[in-house]
C-alpha beads as a LAMMPS data file, in Angstrom:
LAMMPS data file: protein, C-alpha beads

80 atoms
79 bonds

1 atom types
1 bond types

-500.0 500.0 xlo xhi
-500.0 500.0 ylo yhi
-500.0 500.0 zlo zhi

Masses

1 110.0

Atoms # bond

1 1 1 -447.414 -363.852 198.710
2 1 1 -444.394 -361.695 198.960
3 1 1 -441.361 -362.214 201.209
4 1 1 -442.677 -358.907 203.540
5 1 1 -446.049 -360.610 203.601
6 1 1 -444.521 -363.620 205.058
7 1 1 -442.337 -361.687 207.612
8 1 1 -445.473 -359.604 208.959
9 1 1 -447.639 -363.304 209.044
10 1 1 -444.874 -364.725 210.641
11 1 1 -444.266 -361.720 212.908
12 1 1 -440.318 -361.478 211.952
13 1 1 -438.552 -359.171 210.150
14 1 1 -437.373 -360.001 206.433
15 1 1 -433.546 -360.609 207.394
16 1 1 -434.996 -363.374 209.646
17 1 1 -437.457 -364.569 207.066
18 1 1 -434.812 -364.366 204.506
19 1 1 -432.518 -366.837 206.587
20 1 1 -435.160 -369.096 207.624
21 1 1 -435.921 -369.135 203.424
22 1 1 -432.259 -370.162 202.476
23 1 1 -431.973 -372.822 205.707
24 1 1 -429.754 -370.570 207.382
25 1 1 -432.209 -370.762 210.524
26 1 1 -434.828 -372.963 211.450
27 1 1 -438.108 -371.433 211.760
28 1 1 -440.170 -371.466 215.530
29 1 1 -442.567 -374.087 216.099
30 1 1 -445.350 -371.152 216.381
31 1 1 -443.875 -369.992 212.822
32 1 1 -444.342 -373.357 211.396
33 1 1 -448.138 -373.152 212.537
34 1 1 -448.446 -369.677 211.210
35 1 1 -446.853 -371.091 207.959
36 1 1 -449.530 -374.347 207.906
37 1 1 -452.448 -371.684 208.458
38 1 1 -451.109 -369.575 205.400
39 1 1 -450.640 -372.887 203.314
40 1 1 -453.986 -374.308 204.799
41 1 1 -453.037 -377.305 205.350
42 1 1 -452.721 -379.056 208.852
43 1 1 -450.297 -377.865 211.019
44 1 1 -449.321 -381.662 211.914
45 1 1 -448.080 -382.277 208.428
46 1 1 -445.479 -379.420 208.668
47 1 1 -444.659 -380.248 212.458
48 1 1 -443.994 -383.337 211.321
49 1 1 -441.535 -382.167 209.186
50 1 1 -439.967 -379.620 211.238
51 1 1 -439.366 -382.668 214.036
52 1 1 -437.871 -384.679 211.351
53 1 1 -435.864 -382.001 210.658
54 1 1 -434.259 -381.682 214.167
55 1 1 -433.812 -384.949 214.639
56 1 1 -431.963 -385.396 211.302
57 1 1 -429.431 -382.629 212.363
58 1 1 -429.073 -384.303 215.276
59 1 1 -427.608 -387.108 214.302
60 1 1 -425.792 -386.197 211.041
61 1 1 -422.674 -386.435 212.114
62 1 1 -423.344 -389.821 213.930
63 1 1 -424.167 -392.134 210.876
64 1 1 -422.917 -395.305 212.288
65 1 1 -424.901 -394.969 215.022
66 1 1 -427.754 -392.803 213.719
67 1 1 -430.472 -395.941 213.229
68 1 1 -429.843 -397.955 216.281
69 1 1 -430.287 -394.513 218.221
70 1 1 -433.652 -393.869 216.410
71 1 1 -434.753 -397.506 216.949
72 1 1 -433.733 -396.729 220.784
73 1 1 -436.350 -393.672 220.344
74 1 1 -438.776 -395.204 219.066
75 1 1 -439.021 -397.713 221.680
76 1 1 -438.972 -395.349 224.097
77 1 1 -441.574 -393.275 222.035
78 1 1 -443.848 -396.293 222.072
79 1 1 -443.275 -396.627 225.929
80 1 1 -444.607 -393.391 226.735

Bonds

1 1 1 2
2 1 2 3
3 1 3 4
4 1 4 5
5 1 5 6
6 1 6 7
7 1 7 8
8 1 8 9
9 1 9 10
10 1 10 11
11 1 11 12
12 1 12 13
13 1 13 14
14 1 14 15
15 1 15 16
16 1 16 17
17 1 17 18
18 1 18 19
19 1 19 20
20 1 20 21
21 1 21 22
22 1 22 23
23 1 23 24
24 1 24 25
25 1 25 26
26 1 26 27
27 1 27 28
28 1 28 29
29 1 29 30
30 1 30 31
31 1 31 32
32 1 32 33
33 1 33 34
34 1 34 35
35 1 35 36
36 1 36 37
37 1 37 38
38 1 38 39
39 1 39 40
40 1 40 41
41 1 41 42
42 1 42 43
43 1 43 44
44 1 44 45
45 1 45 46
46 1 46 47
47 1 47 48
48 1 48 49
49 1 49 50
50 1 50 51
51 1 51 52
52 1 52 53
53 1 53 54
54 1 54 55
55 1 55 56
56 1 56 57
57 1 57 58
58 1 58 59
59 1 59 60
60 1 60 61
61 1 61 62
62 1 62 63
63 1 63 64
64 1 64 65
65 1 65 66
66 1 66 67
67 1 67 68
68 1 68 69
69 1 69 70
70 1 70 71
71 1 71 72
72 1 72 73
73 1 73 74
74 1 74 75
75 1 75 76
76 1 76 77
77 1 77 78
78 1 78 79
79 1 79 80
């Protein structure tokens, strides 16, 4: 597929698509589905990704504390 083919599946225009391409700007969670459907492939797998994603720029200026905060998280992930 081309870039414009992308833009119109994703519903953007191609300066958005463009900066979502180079990491300039994180796609919508919506997008990421779109992008899952395109790819077939489940949309879980790239969720998955975009989550880790957010979470790692989160905390990527916090690297001392980065994995006791995650294990806090997860505990509280598991609590749920």
């Amino acid at each position: 597929m081309q870039q414009r083919q992308f833009a119109a599946a994703l519903e953007i225009d191609m300066p958005m698509y463009s900066k979502i391409e180079r990491g300039e700007r994180r796609a919508k969670r919506e997008q990421v589905i779109a992008l899952a459907k395109i790819f077939q492939v489940n949309p879980n797998e790239f969720l998955t990704l975009w989550v880790a994603d957010r979470i790692l720029e989160a905390i990527e200026d916090e690297k001392e504390l980065a994995g006791e905060a995650l294990n806090i998280a997860k505990e509280n992930i598991k609590k749920e």
